[in-house]
C-alpha positions in Angstrom: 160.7 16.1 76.5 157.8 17.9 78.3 160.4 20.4 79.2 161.0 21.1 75.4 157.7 21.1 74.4 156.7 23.6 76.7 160.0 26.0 75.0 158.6 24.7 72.0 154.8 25.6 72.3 155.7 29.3 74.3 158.1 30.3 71.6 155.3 29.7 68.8 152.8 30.9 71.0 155.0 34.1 71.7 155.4 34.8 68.2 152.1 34.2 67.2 150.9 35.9 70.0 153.2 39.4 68.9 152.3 39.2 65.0 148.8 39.0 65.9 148.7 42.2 68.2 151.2 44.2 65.6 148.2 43.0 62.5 145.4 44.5 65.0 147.0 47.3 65.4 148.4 48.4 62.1 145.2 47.7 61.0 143.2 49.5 63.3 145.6 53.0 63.5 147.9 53.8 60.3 151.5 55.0 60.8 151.9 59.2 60.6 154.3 60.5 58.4 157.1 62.8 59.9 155.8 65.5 58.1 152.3 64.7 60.3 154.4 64.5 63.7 156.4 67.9 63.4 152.6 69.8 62.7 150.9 70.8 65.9 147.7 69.0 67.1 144.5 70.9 66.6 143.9 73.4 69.9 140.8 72.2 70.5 142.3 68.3 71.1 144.8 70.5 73.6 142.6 71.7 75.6 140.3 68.0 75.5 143.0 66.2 76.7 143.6 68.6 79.7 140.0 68.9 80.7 140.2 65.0 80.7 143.3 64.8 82.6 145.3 63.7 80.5 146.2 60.3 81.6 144.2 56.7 79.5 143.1 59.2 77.0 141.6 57.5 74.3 140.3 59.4 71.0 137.0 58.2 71.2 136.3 60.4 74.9 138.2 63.5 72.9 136.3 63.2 69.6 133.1 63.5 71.6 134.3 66.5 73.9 136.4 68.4 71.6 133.4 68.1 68.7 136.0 67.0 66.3 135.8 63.4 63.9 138.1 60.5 64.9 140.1 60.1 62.2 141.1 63.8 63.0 141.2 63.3 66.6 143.5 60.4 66.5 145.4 62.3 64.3 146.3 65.0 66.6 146.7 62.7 69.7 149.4 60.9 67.6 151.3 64.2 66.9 150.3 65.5 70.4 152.2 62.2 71.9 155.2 62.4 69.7 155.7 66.1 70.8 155.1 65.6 74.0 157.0 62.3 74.6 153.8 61.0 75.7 153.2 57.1 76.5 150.5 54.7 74.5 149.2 51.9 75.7 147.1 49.5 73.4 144.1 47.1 74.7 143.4 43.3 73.7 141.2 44.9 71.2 143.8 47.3 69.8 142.5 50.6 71.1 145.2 53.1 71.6 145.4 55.0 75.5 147.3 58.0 75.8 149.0 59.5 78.6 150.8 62.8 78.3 152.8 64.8 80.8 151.2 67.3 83.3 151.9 70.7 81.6 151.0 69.6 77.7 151.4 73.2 76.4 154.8 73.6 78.3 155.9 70.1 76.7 154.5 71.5 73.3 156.8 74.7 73.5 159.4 72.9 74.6 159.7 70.5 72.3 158.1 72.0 69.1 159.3 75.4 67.3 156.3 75.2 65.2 153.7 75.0 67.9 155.9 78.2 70.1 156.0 79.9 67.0 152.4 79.6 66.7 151.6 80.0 69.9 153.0 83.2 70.4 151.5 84.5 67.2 147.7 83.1 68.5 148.5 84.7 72.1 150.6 87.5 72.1 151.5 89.4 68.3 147.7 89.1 66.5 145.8 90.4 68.9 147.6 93.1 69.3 148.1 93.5 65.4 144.8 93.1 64.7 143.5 95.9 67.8 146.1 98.3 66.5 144.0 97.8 62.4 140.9 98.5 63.6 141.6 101.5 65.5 143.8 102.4 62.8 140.8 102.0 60.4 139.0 104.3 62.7 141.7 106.8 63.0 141.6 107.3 59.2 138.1 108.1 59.1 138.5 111.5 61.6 141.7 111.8 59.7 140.2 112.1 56.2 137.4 114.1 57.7 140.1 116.9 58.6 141.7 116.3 55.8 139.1 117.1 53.2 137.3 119.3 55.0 140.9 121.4 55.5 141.4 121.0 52.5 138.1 122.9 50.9 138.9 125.7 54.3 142.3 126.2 52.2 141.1 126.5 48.5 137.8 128.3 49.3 140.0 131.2 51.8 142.3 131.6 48.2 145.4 129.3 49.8 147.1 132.7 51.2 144.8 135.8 51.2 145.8 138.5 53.2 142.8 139.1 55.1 143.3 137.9 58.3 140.7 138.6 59.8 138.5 136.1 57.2 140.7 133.8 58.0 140.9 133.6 61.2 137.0 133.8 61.4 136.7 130.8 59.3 139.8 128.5 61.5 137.7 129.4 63.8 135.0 127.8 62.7 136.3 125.3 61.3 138.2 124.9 64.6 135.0 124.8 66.5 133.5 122.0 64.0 136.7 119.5 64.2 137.2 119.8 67.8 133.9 120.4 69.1 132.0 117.8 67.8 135.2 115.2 67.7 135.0 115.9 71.8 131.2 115.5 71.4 131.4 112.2 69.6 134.7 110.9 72.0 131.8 111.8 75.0 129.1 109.7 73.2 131.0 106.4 73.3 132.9 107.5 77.0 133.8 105.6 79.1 135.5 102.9 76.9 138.9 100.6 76.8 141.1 101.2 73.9 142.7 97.8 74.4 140.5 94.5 73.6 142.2 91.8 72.1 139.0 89.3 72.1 137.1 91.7 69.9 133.7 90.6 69.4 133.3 86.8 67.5 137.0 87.2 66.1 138.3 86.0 69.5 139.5 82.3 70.5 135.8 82.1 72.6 133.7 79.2 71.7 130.0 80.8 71.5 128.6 77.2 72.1 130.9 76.8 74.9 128.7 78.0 77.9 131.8 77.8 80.4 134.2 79.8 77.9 131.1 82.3 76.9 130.3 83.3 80.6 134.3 83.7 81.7 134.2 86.0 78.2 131.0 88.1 79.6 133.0 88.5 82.5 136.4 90.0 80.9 134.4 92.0 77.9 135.1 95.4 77.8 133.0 97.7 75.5 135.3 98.7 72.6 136.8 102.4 71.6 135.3 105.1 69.5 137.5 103.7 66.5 136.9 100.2 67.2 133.3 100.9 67.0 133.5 102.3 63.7 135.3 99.1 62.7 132.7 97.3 64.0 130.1 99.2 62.1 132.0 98.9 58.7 132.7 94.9 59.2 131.0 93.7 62.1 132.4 91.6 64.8 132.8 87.9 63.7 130.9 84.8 62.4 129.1 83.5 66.1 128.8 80.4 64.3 132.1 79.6 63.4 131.9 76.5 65.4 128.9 75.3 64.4 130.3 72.1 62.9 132.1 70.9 66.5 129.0 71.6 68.3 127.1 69.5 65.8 129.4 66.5 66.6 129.8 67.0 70.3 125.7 67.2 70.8 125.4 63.9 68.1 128.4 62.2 70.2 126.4 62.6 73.4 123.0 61.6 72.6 124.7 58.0 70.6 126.3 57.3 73.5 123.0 57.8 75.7 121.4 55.7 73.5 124.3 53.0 73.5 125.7 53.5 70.6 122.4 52.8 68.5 120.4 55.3 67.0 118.2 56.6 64.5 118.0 59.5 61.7 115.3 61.1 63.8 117.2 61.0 66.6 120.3 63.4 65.4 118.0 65.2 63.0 117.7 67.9 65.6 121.3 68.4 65.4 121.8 68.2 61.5 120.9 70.4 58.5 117.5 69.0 57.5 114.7 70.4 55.8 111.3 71.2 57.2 109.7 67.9 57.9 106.3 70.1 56.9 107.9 70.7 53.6 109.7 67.3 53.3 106.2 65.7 51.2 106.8 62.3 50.2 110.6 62.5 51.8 109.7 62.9 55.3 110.8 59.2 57.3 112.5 58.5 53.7 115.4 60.5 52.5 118.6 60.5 55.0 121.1 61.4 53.3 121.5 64.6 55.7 122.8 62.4 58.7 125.9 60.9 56.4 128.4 63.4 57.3 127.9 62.5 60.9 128.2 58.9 60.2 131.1 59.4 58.2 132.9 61.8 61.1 132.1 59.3 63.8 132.9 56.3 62.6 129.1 54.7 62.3 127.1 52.4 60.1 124.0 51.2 58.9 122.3 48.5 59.5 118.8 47.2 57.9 115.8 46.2 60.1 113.8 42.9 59.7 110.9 45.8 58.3 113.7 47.5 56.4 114.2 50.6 58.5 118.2 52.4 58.8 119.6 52.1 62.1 123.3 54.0 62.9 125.6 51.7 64.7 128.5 53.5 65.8 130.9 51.0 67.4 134.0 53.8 67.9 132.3 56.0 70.5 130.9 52.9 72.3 134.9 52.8 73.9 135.9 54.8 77.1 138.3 55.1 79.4 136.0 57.7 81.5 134.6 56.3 84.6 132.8 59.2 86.1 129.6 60.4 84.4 130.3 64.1 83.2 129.6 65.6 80.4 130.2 63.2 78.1 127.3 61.7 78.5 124.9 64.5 79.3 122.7 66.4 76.7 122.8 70.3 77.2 121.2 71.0 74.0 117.6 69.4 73.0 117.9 70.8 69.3 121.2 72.7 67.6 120.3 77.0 68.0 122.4 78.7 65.5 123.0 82.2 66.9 122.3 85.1 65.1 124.5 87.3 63.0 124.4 90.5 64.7 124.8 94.1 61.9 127.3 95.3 64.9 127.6 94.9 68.6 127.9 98.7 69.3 125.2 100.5 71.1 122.2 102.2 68.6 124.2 105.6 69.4 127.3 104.2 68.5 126.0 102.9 64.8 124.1 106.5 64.5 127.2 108.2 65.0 129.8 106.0 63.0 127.0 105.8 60.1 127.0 110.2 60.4 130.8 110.2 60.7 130.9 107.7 57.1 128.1 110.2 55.6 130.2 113.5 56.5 133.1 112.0 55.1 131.7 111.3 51.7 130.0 113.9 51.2 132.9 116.3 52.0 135.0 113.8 49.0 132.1 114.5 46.7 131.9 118.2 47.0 135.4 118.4 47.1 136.0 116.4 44.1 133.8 119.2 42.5 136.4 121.8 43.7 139.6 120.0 42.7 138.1 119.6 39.0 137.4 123.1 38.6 139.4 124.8 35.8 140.9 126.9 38.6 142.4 123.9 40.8 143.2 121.3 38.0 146.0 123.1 36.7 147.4 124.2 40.1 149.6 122.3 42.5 148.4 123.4 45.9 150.6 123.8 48.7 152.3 121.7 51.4 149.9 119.0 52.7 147.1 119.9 50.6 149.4 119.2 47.5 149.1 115.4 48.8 145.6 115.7 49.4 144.9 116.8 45.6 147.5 113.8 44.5 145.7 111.2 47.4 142.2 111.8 46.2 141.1 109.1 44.5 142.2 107.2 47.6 140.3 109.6 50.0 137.4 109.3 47.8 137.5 105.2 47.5 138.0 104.8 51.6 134.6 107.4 51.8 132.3 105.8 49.2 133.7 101.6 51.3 132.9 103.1 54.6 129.0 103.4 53.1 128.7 100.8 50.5 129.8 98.1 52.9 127.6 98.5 56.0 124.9 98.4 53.4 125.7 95.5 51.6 126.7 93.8 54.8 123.3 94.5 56.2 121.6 93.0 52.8 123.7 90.0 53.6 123.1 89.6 57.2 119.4 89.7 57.1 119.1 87.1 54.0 121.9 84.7 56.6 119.9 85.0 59.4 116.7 84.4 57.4 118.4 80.7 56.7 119.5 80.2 59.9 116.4 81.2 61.6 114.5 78.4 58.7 117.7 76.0 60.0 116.1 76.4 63.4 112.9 76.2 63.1 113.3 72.9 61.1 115.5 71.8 64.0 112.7 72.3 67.2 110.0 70.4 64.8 111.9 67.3 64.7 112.8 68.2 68.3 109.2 68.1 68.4 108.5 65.1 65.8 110.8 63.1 67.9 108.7 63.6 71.3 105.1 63.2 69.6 106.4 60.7 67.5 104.1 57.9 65.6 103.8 54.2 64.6 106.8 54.3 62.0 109.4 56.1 64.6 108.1 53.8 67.6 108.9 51.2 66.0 112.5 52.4 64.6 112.8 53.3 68.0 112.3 50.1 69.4 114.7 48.6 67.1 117.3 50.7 67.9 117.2 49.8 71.5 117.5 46.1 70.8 120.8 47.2 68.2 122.3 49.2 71.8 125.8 47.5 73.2 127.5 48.2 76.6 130.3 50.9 77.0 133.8 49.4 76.8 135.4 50.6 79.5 139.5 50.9 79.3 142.1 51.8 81.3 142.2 51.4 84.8 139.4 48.7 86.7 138.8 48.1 82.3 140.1 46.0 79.4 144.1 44.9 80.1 146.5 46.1 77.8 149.5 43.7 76.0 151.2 46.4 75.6 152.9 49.9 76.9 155.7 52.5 76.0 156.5 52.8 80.0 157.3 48.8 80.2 160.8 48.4 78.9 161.6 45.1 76.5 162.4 42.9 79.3 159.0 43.7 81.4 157.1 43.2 78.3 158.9 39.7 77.5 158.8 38.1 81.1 154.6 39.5 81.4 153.8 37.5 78.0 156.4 34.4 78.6 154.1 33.9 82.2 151.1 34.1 80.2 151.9 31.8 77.8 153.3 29.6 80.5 149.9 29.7 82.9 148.1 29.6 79.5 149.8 25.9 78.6 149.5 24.6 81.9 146.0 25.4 82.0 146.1 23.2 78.8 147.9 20.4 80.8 145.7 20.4 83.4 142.5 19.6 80.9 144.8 17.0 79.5 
């Protein structure tokens, strides 16, 4: 009877034991579609996961060093495993660990079209594609310079007078013009590399990474002539472009600093507030800014015996790290948006792209003048001028971009930097606020610290896990049936 009882009680017990961890789990993580799985993860969880290691990787640890929210982070570590025929592993609690093989991107190529496809396109065809438009852009600028002004040589020597001597006095002037001061302006910008395919801001370089920035400083090579003039016409890149993961990889690391408990004031320096000097009757009051961090990370509010806001985020208080690296250190006191830089080219470079542009329109205007004359209009000049005369309109548009755009662009860039230079500024007061402090954030302060919870720790020396995609269906059966078993003899000894 005993014998049968103890069947009895460790089959319920098993069942029980296996719904329970299934309803944590699908409750906790929901199922990807196979239209999810066959996407590629986001790079930046890549290259996360292999500064981690790569082995008890748990999306809490990547959200907070890739800058990225959870709900995108696990995600992409879901996808990232079923490309990579990685193995999960989930906690009493229902976390999820990941461990994925030692060469992720040569699994991802491997196994993926989509991601090789990709890949090659990142690494190999647009950089190239996209060196070979801007010093095609630049190439078209000397070339409509010779055209037009080739052009006007032809009508004004009467497209095929006899006097050769005229002629060959103006080629020659004209010849000394072109290449002369083409060999002048090639000189200004000498020595440069022709070939850069991590031009400026447009590259793959995280300008809040520090590690990725200096390796960048190291490999930079100053651009061409005609990649110069690109860079005068359209700049080099948005420096801020990843402004948003910084945000959440500074506001990861000072929550877990502070336990997992913190206040508005705390992340303000890391969020898009306003002046606390302008703020009024706001200031300690309105905090609505902080929500899209909350939101990202998985945190929420909780009300104070003296009714103050204080951000629990219980998500990032989970770890499977054991050293103390730079997950848990603050490089930043206050988020710095960089400033847009007009063009990265030396002040002789922008002189001499901005004379090239001015040249080039004004030799479209004047010639414009000479096409419409009553002379020109009704004649069909020869050979390559004839396409000049038919192209004009396009030669003309091209001149009057090459000047309308720096300008606006420089309108633009002044009025963005204005607001990032306010953004700032509002940033280091709080920075400020924060150390000086007063009675009211003291206080918040002090209630925040009693909110603050110990790290989870997972993996291995951490939290157990019931289950794991290594253990086959026998392992996983005898491990619970001797639980269940110690567990109902433990009850037998009480009795």
């Amino acid at each position: 009877m005993l014998r049968q009882n103890r069947s009895y009680v460790q089959d319920v017990n098993y069942k029980s034991r296996n719904n329970n961890d299934l309803t944590r789990l699908f409750a906790r993580r929901k199922l990807l579609s196979e239209d999810n799985l066959a996407a590629p993860p986001d790079p930046k969880v890549i290259e996360a996961v292999q500064s981690l290691g790569g082995n008890d990787v748990l999306a809490s640890d990547v959200a907070a060093k890739a800058g990225l929210s959870l709900s995108a982070t696990q995600k992409s570590l879901s996808s990232l495993a079923s490309l990579t025929r990685g193995d999960i592993s989930v906690s009493q609690s229902g976390d999820l660990l990941y461990s994925f093989p030692t060469s992720i991107k040569a699994a991802l190529s491997s196994n993926s079209l989509r991601y090789r496809i990709t890949n090659i396109w990142l690494e190999k065809v647009w950089p190239n594609l996209f060196w070979a438009i801007r010093v095609a852009f630049g190439v078209f600028l000397f070339v409509s310079i010779a055209l037009i002004f080739s052009t006007l040589l032809f009508v004004q020597t009467g497209g095929g007078s006899d006097d050769r001597d005229e002629r060959d006095d103006r080629r020659g002037g004209g010849g000394m013009f072109r290449y002369g001061m083409g060999d002048f302006m090639f000189d200004l910008f000498y020595p440069r590399t022709f070939y850069s395919p991590y031009y400026g801001y447009y590259g793959r370089v995280d300008p809040y990474d520090r590690r990725q920035v200096l390796e960048a400083e190291q490999k930079e090579e100053r651009s061409g002539i005609f990649e110069g003039i690109y860079s005068y016409i359209f700049g080099d890149g948005d420096p801020n472009r990843n402004v948003e993961e910084a945000r959440l990889r500074e506001a990861s690391k000072v929550i877990r600093r502070n336990n997992g408990a913190v206040t508005a004031e705390q992340l303000a320096p890391f969020c898009d507030v306003d002046d606390p000097d302008e703020m009024g009757s706001k200031f300690l009051v309105e905090e609505g800014w902080i929500l899209p961090i909350v939101s990202q990370l998985g945190g929420r509010p909780e009300v104070t015996e003296d009714g103050d806001i204080i951000y629990i985020f219980d998500d990032l208080l989970v770890s499977a790290r054991d050293d103390d690296d730079d997950l848990y250190t603050n490089d930043m006191e206050y988020l710095e948006e960089k400033s847009v830089e007009f063009s990265r080219n030396p002040a002789i470079g922008n002189i001499a792209a901005a004379g090239l542009g001015v040249v080039n329109l004004g030799g479209a205007i004047y010639l414009g003048q000479v096409l419409s004359s009553p002379a020109i209009a009704s004649a069909q000049l020869a050979g390559i001028f004839g396409l000049v005369q038919a192209g004009y309109p396009l030669l003309l548009a091209y001149a009057i971009l090459c000047n309308a755009i720096p300008i606006a662009r420089y309108v633009y860039t002044e009025k963005k930097n204005a607001e990032i230079s306010a953004r700032n500024s509002a940033r280091r007061k709080w920075k400020t606020y924060l150390e000086v402090g007063g009675s009211k954030l003291k206080r918040k302060l002090s209630a925040a610290r009693n909110f603050k919870q110990k790290i989870r720790k997972l993996g291995k020396g951490g939290e157990k896990t019931v289950f794991d995609t290594r253990m086959n269906v026998e392992e996983v059966t005898q491990e619970r049936q001797r639980a269940d078993m110690k567990k109902f003899d433990e009850l037998l000894g009480d009795d």
